[in-house]
BAFI-3210 file (N, C-alpha, C; in Angstrom, 3 decimals, decimal comma, padded with zeros to 6 digits):
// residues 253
n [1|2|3|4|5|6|7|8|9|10|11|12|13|14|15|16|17|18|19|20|21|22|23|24|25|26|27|28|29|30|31|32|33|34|35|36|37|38|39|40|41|42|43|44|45|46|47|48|49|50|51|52|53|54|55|56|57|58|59|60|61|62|63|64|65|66|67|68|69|70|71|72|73|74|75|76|77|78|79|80|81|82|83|84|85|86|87|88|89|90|91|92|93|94|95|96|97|98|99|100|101|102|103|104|105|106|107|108|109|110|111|112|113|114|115|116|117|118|119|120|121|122|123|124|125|126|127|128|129|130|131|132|133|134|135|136|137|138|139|140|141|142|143|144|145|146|147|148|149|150|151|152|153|154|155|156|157|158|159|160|161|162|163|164|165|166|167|168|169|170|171|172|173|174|175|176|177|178|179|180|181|182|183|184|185|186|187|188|189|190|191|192|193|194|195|196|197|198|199|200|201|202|203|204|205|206|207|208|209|210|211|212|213|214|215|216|217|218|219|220|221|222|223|224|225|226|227|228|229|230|231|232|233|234|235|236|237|238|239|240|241|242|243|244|245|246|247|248|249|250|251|252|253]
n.u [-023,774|-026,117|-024,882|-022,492|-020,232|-019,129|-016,558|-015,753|-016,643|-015,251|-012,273|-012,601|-013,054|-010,795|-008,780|-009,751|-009,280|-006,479|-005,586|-006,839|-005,468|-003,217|-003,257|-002,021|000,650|001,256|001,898|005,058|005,743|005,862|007,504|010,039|013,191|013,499|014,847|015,325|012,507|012,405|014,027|012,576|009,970|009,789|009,913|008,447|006,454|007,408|007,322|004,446|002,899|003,771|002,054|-000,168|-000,479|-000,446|-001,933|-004,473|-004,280|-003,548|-004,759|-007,207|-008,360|-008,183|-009,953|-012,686|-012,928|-012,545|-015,194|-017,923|-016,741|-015,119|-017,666|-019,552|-020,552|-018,951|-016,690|-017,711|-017,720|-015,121|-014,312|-015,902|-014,984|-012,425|-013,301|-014,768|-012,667|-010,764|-012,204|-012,910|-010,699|-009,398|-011,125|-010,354|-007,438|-007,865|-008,831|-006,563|-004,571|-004,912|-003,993|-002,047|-002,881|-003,887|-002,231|-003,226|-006,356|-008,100|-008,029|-010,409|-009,547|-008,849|-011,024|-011,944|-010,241|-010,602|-013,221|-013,064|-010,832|-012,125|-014,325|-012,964|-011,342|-013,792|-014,900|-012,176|-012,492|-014,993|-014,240|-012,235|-013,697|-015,647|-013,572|-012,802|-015,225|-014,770|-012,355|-010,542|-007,439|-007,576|-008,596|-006,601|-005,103|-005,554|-005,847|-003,158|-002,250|-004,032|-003,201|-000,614|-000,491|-002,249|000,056|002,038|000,292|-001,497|000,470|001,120|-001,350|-001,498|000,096|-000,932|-003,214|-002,090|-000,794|-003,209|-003,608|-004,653|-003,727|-000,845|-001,131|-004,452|-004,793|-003,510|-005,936|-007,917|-007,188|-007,333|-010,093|-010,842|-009,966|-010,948|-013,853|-013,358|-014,028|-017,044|-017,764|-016,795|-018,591|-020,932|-020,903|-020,516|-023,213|-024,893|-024,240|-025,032|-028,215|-029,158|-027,023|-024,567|-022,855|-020,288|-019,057|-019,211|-018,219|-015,489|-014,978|-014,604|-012,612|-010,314|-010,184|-010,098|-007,148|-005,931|-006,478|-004,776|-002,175|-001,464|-002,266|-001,497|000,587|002,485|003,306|004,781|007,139|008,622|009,555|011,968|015,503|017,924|020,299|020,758|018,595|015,895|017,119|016,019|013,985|012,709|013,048|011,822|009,391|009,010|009,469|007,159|005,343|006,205|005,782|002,809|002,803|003,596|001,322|-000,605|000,112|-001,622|-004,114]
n.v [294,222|292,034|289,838|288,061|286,619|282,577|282,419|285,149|284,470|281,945|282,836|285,010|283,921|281,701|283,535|285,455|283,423|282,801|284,917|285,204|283,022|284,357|285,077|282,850|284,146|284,524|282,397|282,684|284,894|283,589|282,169|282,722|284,811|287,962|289,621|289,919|289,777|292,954|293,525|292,778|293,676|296,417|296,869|295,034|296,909|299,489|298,308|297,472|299,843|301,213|299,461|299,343|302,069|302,031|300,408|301,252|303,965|303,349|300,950|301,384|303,555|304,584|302,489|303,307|305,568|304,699|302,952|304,492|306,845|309,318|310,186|312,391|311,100|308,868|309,999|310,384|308,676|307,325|309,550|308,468|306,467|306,777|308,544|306,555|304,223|305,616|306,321|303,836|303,112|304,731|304,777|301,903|302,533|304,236|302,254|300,887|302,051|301,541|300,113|296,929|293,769|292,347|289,456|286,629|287,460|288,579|291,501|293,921|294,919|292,995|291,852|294,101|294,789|292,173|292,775|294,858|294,130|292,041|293,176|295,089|292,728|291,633|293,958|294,188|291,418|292,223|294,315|292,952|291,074|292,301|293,855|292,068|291,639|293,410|293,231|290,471|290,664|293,440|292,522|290,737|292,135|293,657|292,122|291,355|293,491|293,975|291,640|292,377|294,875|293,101|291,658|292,860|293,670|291,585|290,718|292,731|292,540|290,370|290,613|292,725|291,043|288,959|290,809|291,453|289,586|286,792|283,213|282,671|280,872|280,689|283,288|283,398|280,981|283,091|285,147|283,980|283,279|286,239|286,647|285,469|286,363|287,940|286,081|286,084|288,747|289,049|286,857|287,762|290,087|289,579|288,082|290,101|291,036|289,213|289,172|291,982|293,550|296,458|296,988|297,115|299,711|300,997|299,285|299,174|302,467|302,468|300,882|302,129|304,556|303,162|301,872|304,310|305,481|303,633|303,480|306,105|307,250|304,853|304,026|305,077|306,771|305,305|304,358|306,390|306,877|305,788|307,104|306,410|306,855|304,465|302,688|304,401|304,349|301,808|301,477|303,196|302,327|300,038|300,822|302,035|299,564|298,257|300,503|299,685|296,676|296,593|298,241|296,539|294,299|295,783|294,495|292,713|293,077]
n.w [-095,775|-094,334|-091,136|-089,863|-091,854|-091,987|-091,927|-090,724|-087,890|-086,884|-087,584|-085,709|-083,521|-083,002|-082,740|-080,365|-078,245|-078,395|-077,410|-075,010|-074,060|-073,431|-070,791|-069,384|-069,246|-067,061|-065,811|-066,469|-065,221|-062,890|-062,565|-063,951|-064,185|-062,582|-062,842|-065,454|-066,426|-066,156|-067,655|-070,504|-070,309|-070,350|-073,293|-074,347|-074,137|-075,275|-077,741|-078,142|-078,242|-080,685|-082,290|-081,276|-081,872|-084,992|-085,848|-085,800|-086,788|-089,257|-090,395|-088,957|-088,913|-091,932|-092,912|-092,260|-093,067|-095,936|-096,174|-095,752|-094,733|-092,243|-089,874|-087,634|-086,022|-085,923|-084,648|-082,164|-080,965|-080,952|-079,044|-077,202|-075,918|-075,223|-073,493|-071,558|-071,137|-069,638|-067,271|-066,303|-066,162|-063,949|-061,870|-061,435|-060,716|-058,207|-055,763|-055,964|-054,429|-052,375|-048,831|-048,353|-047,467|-044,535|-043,178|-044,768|-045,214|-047,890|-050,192|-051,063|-053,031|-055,097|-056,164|-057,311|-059,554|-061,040|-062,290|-063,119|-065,179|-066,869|-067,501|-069,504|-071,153|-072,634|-073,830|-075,377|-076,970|-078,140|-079,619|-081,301|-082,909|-084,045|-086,249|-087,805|-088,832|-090,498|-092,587|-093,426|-092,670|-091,177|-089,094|-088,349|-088,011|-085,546|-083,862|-083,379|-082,188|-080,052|-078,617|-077,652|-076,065|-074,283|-073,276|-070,922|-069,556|-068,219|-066,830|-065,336|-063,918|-062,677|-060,312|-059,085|-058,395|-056,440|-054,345|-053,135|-051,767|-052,567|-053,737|-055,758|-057,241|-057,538|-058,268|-060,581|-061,976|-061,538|-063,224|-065,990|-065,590|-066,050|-068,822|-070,428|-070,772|-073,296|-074,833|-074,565|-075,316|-077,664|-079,257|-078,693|-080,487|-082,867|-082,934|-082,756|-085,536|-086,687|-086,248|-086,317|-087,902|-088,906|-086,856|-087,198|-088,175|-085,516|-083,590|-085,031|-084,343|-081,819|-081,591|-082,757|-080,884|-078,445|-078,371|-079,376|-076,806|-074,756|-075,859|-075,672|-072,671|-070,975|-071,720|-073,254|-070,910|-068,582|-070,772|-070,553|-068,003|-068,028|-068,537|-069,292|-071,733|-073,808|-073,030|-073,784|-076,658|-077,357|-076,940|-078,884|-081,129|-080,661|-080,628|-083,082|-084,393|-084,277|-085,154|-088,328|-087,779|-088,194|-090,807|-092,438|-092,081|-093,957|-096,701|-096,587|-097,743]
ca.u [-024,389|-026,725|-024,734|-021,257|-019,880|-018,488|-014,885|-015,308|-017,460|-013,615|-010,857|-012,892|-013,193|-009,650|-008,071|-010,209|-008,940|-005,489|-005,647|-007,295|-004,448|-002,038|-003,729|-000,805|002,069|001,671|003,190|006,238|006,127|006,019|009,195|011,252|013,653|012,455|015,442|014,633|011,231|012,170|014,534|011,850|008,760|010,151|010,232|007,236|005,161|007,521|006,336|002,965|002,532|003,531|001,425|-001,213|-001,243|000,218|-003,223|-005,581|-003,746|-002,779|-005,713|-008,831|-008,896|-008,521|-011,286|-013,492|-012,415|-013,200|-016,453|-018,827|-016,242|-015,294|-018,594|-019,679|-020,915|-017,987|-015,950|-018,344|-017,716|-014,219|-014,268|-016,390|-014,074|-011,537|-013,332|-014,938|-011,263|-010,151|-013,225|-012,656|-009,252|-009,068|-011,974|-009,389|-006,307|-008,075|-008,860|-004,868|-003,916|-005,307|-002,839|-001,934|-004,264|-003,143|-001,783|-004,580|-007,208|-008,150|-007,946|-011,409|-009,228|-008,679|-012,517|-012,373|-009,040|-011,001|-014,243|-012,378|-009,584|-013,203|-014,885|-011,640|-011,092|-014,686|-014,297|-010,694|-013,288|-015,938|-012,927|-011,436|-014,957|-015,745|-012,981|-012,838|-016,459|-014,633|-011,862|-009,646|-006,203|-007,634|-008,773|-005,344|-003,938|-006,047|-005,513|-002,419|-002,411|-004,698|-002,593|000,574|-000,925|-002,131|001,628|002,182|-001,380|-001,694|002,033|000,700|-002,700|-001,735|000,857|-001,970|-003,890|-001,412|-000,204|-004,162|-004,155|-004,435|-001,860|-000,013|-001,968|-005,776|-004,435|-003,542|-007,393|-008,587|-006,883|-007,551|-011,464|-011,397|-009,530|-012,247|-015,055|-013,192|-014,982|-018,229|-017,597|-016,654|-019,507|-022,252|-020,795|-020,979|-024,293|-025,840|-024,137|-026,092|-029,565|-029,607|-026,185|-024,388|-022,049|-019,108|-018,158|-019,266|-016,627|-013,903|-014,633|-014,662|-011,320|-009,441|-010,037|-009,315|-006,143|-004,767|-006,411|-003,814|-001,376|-001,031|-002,382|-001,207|002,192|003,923|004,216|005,818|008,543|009,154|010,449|013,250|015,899|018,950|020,267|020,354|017,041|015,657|017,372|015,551|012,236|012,101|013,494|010,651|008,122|009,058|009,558|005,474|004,652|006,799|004,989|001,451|002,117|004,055|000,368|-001,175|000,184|-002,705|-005,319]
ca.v [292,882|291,393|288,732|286,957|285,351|281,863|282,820|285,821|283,680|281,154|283,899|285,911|282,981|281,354|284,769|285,887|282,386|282,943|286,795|284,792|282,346|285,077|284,997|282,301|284,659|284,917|281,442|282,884|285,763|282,938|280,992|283,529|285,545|289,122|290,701|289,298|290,162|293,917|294,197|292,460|294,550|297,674|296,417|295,146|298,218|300,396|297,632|297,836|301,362|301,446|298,438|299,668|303,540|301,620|299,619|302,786|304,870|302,197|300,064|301,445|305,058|304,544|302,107|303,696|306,563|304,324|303,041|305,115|308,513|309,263|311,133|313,058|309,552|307,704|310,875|311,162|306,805|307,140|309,976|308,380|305,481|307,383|308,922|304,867|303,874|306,804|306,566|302,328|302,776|305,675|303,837|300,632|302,892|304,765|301,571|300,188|302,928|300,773|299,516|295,569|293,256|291,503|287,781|285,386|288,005|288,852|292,467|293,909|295,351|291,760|291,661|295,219|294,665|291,151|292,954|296,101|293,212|291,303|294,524|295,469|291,766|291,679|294,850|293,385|290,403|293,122|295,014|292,066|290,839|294,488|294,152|291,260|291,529|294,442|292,292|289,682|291,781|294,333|291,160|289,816|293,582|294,099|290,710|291,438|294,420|293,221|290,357|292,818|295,145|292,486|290,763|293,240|294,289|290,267|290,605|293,687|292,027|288,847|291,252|293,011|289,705|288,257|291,631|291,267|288,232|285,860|282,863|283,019|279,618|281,090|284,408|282,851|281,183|284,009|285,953|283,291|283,637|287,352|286,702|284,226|287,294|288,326|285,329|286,439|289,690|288,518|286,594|288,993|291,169|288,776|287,660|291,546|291,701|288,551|289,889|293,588|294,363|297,827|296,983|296,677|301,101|301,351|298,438|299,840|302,887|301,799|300,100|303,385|305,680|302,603|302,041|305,495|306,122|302,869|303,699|307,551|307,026|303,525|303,033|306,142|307,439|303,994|304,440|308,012|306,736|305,231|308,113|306,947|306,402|302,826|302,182|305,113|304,158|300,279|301,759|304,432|300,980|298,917|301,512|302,029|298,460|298,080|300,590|298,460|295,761|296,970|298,816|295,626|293,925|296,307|293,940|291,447|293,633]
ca.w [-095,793|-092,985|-090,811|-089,899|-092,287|-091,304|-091,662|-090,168|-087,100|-086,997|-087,556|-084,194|-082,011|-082,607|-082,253|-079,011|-077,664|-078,594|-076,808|-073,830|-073,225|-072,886|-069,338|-068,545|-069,089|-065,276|-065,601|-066,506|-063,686|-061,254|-062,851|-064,812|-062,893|-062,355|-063,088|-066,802|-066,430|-066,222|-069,111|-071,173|-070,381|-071,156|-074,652|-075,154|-073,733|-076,653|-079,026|-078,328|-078,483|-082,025|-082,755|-080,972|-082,659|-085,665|-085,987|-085,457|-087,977|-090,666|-090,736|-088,510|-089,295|-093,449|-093,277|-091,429|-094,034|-096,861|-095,493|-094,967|-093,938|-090,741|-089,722|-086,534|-085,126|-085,551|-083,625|-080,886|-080,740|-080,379|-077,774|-075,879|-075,995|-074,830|-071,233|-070,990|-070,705|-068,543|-066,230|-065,977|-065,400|-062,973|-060,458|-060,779|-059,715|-056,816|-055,050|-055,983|-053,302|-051,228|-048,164|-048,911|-046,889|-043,826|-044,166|-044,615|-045,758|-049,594|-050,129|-052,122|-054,750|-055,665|-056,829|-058,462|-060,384|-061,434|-062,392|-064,547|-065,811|-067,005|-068,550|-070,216|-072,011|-072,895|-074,611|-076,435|-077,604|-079,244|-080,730|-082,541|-083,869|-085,264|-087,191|-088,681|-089,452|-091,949|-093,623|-092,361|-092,500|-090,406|-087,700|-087,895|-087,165|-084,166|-082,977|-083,136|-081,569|-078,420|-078,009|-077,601|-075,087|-073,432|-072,180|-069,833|-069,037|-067,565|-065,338|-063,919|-062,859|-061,653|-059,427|-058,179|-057,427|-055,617|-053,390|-052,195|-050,426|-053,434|-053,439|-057,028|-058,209|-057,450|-059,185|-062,168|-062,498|-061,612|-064,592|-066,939|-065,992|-066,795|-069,817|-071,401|-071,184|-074,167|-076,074|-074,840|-076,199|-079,505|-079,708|-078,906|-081,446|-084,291|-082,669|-083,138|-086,629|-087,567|-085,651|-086,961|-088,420|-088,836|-085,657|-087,895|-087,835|-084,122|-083,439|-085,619|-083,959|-080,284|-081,381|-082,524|-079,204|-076,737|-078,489|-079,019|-075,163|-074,137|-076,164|-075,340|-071,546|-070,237|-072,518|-073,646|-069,955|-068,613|-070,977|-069,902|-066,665|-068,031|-068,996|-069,957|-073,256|-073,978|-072,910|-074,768|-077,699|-077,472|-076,271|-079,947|-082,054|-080,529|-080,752|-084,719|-085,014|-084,132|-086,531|-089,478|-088,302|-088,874|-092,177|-093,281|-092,833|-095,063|-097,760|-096,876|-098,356]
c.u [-024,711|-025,704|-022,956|-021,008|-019,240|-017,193|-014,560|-015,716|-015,731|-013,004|-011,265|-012,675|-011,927|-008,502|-008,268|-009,888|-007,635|-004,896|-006,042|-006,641|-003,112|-002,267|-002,166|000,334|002,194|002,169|004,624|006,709|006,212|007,186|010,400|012,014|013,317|013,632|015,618|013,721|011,210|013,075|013,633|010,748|008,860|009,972|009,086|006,357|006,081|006,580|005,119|002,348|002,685|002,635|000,686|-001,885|-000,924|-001,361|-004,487|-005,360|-003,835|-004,209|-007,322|-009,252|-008,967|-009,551|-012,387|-014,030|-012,982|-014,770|-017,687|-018,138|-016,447|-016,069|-018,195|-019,557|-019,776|-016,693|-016,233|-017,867|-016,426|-013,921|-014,872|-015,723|-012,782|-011,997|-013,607|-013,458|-010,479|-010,966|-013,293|-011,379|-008,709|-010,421|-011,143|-008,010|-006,871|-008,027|-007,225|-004,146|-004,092|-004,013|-002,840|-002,240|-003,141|-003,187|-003,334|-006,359|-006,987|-008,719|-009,522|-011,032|-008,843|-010,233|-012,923|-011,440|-010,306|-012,567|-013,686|-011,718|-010,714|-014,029|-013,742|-011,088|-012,535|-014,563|-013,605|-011,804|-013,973|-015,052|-012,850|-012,855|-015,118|-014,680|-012,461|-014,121|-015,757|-013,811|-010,681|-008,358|-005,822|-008,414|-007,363|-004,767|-004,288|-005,648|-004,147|-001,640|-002,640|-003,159|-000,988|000,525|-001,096|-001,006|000,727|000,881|-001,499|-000,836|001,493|-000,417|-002,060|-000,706|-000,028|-002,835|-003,384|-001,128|-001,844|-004,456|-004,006|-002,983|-001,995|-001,293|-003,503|-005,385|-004,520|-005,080|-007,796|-008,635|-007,418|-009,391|-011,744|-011,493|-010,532|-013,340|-014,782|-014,018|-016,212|-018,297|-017,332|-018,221|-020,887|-021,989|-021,158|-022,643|-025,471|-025,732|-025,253|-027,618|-029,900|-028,943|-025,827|-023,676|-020,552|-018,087|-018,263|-018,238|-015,269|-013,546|-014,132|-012,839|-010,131|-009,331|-010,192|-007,777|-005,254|-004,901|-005,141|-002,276|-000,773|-001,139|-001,469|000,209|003,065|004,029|004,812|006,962|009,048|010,005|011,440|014,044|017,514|019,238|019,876|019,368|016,016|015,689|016,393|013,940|012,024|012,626|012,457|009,468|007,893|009,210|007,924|004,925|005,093|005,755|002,958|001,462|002,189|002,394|-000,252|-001,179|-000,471|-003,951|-005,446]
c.v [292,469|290,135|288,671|286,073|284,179|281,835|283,662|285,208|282,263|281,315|284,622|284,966|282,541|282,583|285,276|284,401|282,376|284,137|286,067|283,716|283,068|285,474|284,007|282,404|284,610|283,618|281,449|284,060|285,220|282,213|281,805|284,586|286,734|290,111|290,389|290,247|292,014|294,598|293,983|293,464|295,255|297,948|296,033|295,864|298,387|299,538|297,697|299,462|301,440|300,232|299,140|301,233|302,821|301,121|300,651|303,648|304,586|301,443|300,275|302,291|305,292|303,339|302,118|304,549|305,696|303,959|303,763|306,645|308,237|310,692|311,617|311,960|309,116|308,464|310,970|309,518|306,476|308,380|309,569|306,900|305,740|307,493|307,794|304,538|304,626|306,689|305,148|302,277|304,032|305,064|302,524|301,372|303,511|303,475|300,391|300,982|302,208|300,158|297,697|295,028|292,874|290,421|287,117|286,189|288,650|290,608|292,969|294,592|294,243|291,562|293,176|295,432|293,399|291,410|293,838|294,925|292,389|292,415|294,861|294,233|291,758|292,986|294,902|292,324|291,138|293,634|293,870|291,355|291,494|294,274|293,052|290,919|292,518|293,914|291,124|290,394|293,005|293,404|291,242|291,131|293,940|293,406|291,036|292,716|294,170|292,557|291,195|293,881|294,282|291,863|291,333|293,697|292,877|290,273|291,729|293,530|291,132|289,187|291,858|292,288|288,823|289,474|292,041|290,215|286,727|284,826|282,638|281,641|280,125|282,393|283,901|282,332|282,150|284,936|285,411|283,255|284,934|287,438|286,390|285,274|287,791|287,480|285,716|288,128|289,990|288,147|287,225|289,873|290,716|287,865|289,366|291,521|290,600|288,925|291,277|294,034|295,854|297,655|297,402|298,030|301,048|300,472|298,810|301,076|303,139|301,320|301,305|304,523|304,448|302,477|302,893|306,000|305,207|303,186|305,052|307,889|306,323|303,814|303,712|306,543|306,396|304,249|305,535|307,644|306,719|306,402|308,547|306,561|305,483|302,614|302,915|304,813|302,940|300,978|302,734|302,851|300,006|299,377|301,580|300,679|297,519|298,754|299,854|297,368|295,816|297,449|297,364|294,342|294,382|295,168|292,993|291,636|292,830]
c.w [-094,357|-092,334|-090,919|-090,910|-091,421|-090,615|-090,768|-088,697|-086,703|-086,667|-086,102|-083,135|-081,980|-082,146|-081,101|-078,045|-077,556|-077,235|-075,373|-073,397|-073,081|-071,228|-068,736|-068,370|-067,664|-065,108|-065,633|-065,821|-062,845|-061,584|-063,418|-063,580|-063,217|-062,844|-065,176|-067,280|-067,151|-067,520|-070,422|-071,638|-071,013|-072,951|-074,922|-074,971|-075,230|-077,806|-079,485|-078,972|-079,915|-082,637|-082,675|-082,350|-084,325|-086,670|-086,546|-087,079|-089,222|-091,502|-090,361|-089,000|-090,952|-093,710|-092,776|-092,296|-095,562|-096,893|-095,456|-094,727|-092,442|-090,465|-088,071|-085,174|-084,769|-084,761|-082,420|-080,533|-080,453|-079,154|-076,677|-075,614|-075,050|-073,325|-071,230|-070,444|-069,723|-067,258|-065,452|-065,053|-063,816|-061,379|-060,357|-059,690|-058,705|-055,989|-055,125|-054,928|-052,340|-050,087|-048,584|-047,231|-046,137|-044,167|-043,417|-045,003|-047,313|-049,313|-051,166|-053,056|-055,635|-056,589|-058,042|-059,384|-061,678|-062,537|-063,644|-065,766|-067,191|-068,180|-069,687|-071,576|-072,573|-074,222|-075,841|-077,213|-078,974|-080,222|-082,059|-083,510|-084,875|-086,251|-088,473|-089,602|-090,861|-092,783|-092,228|-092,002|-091,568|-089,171|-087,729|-086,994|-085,772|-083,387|-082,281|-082,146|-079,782|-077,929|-077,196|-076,287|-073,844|-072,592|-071,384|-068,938|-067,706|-066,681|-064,234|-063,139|-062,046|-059,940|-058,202|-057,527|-056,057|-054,253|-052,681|-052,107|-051,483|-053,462|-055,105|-058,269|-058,030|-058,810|-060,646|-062,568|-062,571|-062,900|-065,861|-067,130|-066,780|-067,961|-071,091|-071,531|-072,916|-075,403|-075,858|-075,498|-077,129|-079,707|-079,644|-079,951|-082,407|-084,308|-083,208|-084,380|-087,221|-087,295|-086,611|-087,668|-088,173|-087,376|-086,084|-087,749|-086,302|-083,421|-083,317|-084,679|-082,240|-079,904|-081,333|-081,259|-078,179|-077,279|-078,894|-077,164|-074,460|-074,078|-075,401|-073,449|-070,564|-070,174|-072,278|-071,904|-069,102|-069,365|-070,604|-068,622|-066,973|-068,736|-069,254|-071,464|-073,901|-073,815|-073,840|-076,262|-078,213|-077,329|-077,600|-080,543|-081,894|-080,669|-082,254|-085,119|-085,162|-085,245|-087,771|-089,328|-088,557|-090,116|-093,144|-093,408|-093,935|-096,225|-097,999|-097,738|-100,026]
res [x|x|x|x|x|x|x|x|x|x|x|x|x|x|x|x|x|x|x|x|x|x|x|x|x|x|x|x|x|x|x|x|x|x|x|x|x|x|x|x|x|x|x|x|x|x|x|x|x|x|x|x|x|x|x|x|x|x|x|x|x|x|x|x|x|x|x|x|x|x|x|x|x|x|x|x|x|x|x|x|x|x|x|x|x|x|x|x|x|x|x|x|x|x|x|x|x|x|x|x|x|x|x|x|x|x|x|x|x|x|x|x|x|x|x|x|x|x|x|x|x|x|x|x|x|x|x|x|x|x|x|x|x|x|x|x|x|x|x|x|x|x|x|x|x|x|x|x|x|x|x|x|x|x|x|x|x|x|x|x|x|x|x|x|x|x|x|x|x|x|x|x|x|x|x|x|x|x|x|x|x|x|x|x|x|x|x|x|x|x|x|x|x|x|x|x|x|x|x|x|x|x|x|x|x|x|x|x|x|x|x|x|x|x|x|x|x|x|x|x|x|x|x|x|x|x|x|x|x|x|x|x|x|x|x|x|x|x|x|x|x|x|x|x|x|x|x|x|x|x|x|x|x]
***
């Protein structure tokens, strides 16, 4: 069917608004104590990761599969999903090598963190459109998804904003601008589906190879660091406690 529905035009925008005020977790990297901070994280990277592959598996890749089949197209749409995300994120970390700016000058990885950080939520916007254009259940899962990635994704920018030159209160706008691309990237999506349609697999699939590339790239080798028991043990309990909570949407269908 040609077009956005209303609902689905609602459920995208309050959700890509939702996903785009997790920009002010860096309010609680500037007040929470840090030794907090780091028992926390840990936990919600595992979480994510099973959200994330949880999402892909559960909800993108069997209706992609119902749909239409997962053809040649929609393989070549998540590999190339995959190097996009590898090729974004590997031109952000070369210039993170960077030495940290002298005092009173802004470092220019402050502008290319801000620019990727910007492409990257934009991106998260299109995702969550795409998929709610396919049912709401598989919106909420993505949403939910995004939104879970995102924490720590936002602590580790506004870290990097601040360790070039940025003082902690600019940083934070700054994050909160990138964040907001994510609505224009919603809304162009649901703007094409109403124009021409047929966005709805290229979406879905866009969504499954950035979030197994996050998941399997970003996430899983972060928890690897950590290597003793206890943590281990919390980091496989939070990772399986992500997939639970994606199959346990299923039951919205």
């Amino acid at each position: 069917m040609l077009g956005a529905s209303s609902s689905a035009w609602t459920a995208t925008i309050l959700s890509v608004l939702a996903v785009s005020a997790i920009a002010f977790v860096g309010i609680y990297v500037l007040v929470v104590r840090e030794s907090l901070l780091r028992r926390v994280v840990p936990i919600l990277v595992a979480f994510a990761v099973g959200a994330l592959l949880g999402d892909a598996l559960f909800h993108i890749i069997p209706e992609l599969a119902e749909d239409g089949g997962i053809t040649v197209a929609i393989s070549w749409v998540m590999a190339l999903a995959i190097v996009g995300f590898f090729v974004l994120e590997k031109f952000i970390h070369l210039h993170h090598r960077l030495e940290a700016p002298a005092h009173g000058h802004i470092h220019p990885v402050a502008l290319t963190n801000l620019v990727g950080d910007g492409i990257h939520n934009f991106v998260d916007g299109a995702i969550i459109a795409g998929a709610y254009l396919a049912n709401f259940s598989l919106g909420l899962a993505t949403s939910a998804a995004v939104v879970l990635h995102e924490i720590p994704q936002e602590m580790g920018d506004l870290g990097v904003l601040v360790h070039a030159g940025l003082t902690p209160k600019r940083a934070l706008v700054y994050n909160l601008a990138t964040a907001l691309t994510a609505v224009a990237g919603a809304v162009l999506t649901l703007l094409l589906e109403d124009a021409i349609g047929g966005v709805t697999r290229p979406m879905l699939a866009l969504a499954a190879g950035a979030f197994i590339y996050i998941a399997g790239a970003d996430l899983i080798p972060e928890l690897h660091r950590a290597t003793d028991v206890r943590a281990s043990v919390l980091q496989f309990v939070a990772v399986v406690a992500g997939f639970a909570v994606m199959a346990a949407l299923l039951t919205l269908d």
